[in-house]
C-alpha positions in Angstrom: 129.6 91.5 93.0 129.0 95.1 93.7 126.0 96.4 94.7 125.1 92.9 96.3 122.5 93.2 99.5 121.3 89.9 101.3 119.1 92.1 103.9 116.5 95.1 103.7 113.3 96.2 105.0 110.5 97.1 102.9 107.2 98.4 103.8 103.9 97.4 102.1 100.9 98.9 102.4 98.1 97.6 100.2 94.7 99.4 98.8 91.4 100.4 101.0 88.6 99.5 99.8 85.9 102.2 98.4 83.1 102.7 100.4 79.4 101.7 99.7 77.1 104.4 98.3 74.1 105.7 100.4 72.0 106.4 97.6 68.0 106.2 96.8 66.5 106.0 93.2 65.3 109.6 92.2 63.1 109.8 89.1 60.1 111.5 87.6 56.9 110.2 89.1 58.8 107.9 91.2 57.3 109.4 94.8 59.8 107.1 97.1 62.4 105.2 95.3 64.0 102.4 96.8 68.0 102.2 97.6 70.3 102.2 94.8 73.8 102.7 96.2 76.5 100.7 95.0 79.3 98.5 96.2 82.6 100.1 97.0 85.6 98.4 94.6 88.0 96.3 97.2 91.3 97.2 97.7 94.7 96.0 95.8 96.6 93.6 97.6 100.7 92.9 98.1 101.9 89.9 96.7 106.0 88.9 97.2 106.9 86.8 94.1 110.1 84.9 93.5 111.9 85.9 90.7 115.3 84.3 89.1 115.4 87.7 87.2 116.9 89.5 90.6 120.1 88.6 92.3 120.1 91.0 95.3 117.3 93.1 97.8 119.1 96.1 96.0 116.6 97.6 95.0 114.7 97.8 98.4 117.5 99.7 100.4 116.6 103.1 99.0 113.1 102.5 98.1 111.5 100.0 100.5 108.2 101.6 100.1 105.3 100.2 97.6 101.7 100.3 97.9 99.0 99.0 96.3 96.1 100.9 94.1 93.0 101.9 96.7 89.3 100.6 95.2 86.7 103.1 93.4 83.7 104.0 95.7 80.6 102.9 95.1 77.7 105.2 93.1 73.7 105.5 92.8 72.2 103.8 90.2 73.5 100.4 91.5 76.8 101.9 89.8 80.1 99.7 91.9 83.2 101.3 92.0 86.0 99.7 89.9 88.3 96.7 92.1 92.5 98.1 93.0 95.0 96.8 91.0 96.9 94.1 92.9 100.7 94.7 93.0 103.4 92.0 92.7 106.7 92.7 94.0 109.3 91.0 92.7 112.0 89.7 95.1 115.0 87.2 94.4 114.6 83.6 94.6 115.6 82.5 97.9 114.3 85.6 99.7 112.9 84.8 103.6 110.3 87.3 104.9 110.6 87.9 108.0 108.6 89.9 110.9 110.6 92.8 112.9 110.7 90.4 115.6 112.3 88.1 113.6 109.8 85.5 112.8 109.9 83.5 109.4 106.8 84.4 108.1 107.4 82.9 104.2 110.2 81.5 102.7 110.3 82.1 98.7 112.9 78.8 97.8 111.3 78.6 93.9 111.3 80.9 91.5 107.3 81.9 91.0 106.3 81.4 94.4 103.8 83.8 96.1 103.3 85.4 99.6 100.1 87.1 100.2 101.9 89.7 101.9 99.4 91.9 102.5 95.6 92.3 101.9 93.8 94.8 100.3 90.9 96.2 102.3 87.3 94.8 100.7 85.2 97.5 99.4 81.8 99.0 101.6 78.7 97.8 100.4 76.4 99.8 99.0 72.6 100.7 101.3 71.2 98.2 98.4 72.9 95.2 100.0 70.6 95.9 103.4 67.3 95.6 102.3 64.9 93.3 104.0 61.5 92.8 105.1 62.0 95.0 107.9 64.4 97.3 106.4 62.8 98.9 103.3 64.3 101.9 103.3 68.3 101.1 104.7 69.6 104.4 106.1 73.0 103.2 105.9 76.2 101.9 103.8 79.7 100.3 104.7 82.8 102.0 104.4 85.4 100.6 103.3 87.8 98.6 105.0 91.7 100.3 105.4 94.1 97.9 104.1 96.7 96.1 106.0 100.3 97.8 106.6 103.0 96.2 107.3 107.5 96.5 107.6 108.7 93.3 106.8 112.8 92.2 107.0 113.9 90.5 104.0 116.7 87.9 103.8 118.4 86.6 100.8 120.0 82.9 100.8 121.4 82.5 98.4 120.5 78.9 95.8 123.7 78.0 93.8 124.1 74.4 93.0 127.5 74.5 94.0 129.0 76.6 97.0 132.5 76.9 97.2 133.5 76.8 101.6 137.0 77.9 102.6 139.5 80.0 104.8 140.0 83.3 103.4 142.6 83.1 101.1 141.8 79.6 100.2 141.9 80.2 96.2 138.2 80.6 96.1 137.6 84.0 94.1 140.1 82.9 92.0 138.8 79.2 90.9 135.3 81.2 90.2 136.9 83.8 88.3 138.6 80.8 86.0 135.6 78.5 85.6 132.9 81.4 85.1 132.0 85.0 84.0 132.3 85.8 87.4 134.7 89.0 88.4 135.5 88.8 91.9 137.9 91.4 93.9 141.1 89.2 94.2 144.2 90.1 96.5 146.7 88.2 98.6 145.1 89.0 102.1 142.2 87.6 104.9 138.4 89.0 103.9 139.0 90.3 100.7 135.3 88.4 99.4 133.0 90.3 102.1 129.9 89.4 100.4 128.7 85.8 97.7 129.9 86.0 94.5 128.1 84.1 91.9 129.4 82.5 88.6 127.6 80.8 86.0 129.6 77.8 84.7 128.5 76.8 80.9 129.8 73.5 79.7 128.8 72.0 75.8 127.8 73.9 72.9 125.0 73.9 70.2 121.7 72.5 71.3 124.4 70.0 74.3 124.9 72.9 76.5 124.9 72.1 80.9 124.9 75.0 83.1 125.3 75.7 86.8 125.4 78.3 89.6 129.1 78.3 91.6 128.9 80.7 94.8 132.0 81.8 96.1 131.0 82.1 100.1 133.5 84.5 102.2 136.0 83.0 104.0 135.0 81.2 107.1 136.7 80.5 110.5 137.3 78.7 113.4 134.0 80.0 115.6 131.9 80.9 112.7 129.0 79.0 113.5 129.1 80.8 117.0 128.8 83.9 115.3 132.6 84.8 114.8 133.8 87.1 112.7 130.6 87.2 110.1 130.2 83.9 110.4 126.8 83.7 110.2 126.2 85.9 107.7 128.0 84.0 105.4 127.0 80.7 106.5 123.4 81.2 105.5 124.3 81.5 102.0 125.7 77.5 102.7 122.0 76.6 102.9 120.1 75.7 100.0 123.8 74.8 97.6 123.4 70.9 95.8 127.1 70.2 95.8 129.6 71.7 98.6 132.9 72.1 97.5 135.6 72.0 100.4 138.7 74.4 99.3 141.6 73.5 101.2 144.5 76.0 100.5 147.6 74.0 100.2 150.2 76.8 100.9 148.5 76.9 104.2 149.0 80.6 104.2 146.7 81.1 107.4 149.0 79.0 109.3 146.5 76.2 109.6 147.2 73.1 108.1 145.1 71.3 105.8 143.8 68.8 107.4 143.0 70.9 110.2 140.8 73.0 107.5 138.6 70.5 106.7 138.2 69.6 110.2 137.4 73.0 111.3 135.1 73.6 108.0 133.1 70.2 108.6 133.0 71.4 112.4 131.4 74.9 111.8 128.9 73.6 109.0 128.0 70.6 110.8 127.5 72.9 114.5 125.4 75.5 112.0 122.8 73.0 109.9 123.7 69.4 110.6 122.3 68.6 107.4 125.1 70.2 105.4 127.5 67.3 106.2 125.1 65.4 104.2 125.4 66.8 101.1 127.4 66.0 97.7 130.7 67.2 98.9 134.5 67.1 96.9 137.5 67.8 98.5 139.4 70.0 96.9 143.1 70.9 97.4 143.9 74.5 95.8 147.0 76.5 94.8 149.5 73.2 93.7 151.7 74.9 91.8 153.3 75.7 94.9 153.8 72.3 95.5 156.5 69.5 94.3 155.4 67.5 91.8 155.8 64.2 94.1 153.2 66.1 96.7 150.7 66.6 94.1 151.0 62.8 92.6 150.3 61.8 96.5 149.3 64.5 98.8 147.9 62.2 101.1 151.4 60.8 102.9 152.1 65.0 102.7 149.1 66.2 104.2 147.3 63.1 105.8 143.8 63.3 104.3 143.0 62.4 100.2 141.9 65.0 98.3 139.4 64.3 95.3 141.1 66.8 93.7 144.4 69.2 93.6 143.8 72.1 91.3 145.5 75.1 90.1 143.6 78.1 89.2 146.8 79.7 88.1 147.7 77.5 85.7 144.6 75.8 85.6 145.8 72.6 86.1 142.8 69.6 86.8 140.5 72.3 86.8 138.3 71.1 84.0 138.2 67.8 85.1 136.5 69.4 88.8 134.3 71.3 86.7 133.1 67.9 85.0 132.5 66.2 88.0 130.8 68.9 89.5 128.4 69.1 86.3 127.6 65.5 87.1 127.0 66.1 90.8 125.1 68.6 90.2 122.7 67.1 87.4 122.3 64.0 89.8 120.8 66.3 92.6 118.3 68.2 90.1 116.8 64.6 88.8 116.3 64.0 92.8 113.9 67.0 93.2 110.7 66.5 91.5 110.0 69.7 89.3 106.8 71.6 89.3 104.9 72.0 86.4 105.4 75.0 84.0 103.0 77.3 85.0 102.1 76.1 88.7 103.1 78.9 91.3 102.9 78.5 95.3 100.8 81.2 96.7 101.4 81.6 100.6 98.5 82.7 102.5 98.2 84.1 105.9 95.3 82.6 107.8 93.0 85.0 108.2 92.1 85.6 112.6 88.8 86.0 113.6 88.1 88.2 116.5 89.2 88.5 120.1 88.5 90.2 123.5 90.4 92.0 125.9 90.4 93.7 128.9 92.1 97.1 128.5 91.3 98.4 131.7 88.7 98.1 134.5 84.7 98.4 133.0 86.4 98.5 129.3 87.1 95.8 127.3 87.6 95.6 123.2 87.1 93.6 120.6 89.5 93.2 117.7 89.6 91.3 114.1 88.2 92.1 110.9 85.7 90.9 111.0 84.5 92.4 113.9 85.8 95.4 113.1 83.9 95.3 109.6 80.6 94.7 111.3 80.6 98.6 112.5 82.3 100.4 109.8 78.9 102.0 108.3 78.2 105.4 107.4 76.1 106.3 110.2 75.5 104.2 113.0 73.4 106.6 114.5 70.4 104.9 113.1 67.4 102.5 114.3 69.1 100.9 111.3 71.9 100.9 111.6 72.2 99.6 115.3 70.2 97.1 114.8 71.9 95.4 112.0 75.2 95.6 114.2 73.8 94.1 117.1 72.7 91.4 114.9 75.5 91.3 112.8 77.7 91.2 116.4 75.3 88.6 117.8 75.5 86.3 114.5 79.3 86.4 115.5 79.2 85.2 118.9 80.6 88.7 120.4 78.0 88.7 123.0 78.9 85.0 124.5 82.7 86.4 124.0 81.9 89.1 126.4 80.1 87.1 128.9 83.1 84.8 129.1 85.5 88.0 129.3 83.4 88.9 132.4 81.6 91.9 131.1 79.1 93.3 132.9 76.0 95.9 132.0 77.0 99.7 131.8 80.9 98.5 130.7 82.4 100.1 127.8 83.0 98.1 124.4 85.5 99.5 121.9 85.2 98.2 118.2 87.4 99.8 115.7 86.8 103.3 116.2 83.5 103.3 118.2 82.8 102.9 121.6 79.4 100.9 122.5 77.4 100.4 126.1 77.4 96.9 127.2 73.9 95.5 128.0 73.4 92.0 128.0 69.4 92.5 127.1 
């Protein structure tokens, strides 16, 4: 499968919001007219959606960046300014979204699941939204709030209903290439599959046709749980399959027998998810047309184990009937998974933090979180005003108990988004 990638990054940054208007009402004969700024629009937001339409993180490799549209700001005559468009990135089913530091952050298994991947910033209020009984005249609006930025490391697994797990040189790119569309790179030699093939396998006709996904995974070998080789690389791909389909090459052209290939392929995918072993499995026993005839007809006394199957994908011999029982296996593990309903998607949220405190040197401290953060991003807090709507605002919050905990004391400095305040406990 050329052009195949199972891992990029991709950086997202979504809209800021507009900011509020400061605005007052100025009309004939109207001597002091009150406040009539309007709201800011918020920003778009970043959703990740799972999509069967894409088979690969392509896409991302050259152009990881996307952003989001930024929010209108806000005008006088009570005029808001017009919301960002959200954007919805489309990545392929089976994509994990991971931190830098390697954290699993979402996992996108279904096809029309969501991640919330990152928030737009909301749009300033306009002076409009301050007035009160004491505040006739607000002197002040919000800006808006910068929308969150974030690199993310994307991870493909791979969901096939059947995965095809082998030696190199077991037979695998070959039996895919015979029972689907699929075109793999085929030669006599270790490693020629380096990344998943996939092949769609159509059975029926008319209004009676079955379908399923066969993945040919790279060749794997003794130590690839452990990281040998690219063991794990490939082994993730394993993961999510219905149906495993153990491909034991009968000419035993790696020089290990095959027996000791399904021992050593149980081993590794039992040491990477023990859960694998529990799967639908067949036993499969490739390439016997290089056997005798009497092998084939009983290659257990031959080989000590008992195939379910010994195929030929030269000559195709028994292949059909594997491809019939797989169709079976398959449909039995789809009516085990309840299906969602047409038109339901899982959205993945972040939880959203509050605020913190912390000490970043002596007789300084600083307080973090949005919505801290959001409490002093107005257009001029140089104002009776303005100050005293963020004290109140800070108060409300329980910032002031925050900092008596963090041992603050009167005269300390207190950083909060961009501004630095005096601490005074009156």
């Amino acid at each position: 499968m050329s052009g195949f990638v199972d891992k990029a990054q991709i950086h997202l940054k979504a809209g800021d919001g507009g900011a509020g208007s400061l605005s007052f009402r100025r009309e004939a004969h109207v001597d002091k007219g009150g406040p009539d700024g309007g709201d800011g629009g918020d920003g778009g937001s970043i959703f990740l959606e799972a999509t069967d339409e894409m088979a690969s993180l392509l896409s991302f490799v050259d152009q990881p960046f996307r952003r989001a549209q930024t929010g209108v700001h806000g005008m006088g005559k009570t005029r808001h300014g017009q919301r960002g468009k959200d954007l919805i990135v489309g990545v392929p089913t089976g994509t994990v979204v991971k931190t830098l530091e390697g954290e699993v952050i979402a996992d996108l298994a279904d096809a029309g699941s969501r991640f919330l991947a990152a928030r737009g910033g909301e749009g300033g209020r306009g002076n409009t939204r301050f007035l009160a009984n004491k505040r006739r005249a607000p002197s002040f609006a919000e800006q808006g709030e910068i929308g969150e930025e974030f690199w993310f490391n994307l991870e493909l697994k791979l969901r096939a209903d059947v995965a095809l797990v082998g030696f190199p040189n077991a037979g695998k790119s070959t039996l895919i290439s015979v029972i689907s569309r699929a075109k793999p790179k085929i030669a006599d030699y270790p490693f020629t599959t380096l990344k998943p093939n996939l092949g769609v396998v159509r059975l029926g006709g008319g209004d009676d046709i079955s379908e399923f996904i066969v993945a040919d995974i790279p060749g794997l070998i003794e130590g690839a749980s452990e990281g040998k080789g690219l063991g794990l690389e490939f082994l993730r791909h394993i993961e999510r399959a219905r149906v495993l389909v153990y491909l034991l090459d009968a000419s035993e052209s790696q020089g290990v027998g095959v027996k000791d290939q399904y021992g050593i392929l149980q081993h590794e995918l039992g040491n990477y998810m023990p859960e694998l072993l529990e799967r639908p499995t067949l036993v499969v026993l490739s390439k016997s047309d290089a056997l005798d005839a009497e092998i084939v007809a009983d290659p257990s006394s031959y080989f000590g184990l008992t195939p379910d199957f010994a195929i030929s994908s030269l000559t195709t011999f028994n292949v059909d009937a594997l491809v019939a029982r797989l169709a079976t296996l398959v449909a039995q593990a789809k009516a085990e998974v309840p299906r969602p309903r047409e038109g339901d998607a899982i959205v993945i949220n972040l939880a959203q933090e509050g605020f913190r405190v912390t000490r970043e040197y002596e007789h300084r401290f600083r307080v973090s979180g949005r919505i801290a953060e959001r409490s002093v991003a107005l257009s001029d807090v140089s104002t009776p005003d303005a100050l005293e709507y963020i004290h109140t605002r800070l108060k409300h919050l329980g910032v002031d108990r925050a900092l008596v905990r963090a041992g603050a004391t009167d005269g300390d400095e207190v950083a909060i988004g961009g501004f630095v305040f005096v601490y005074s406990r009156d």
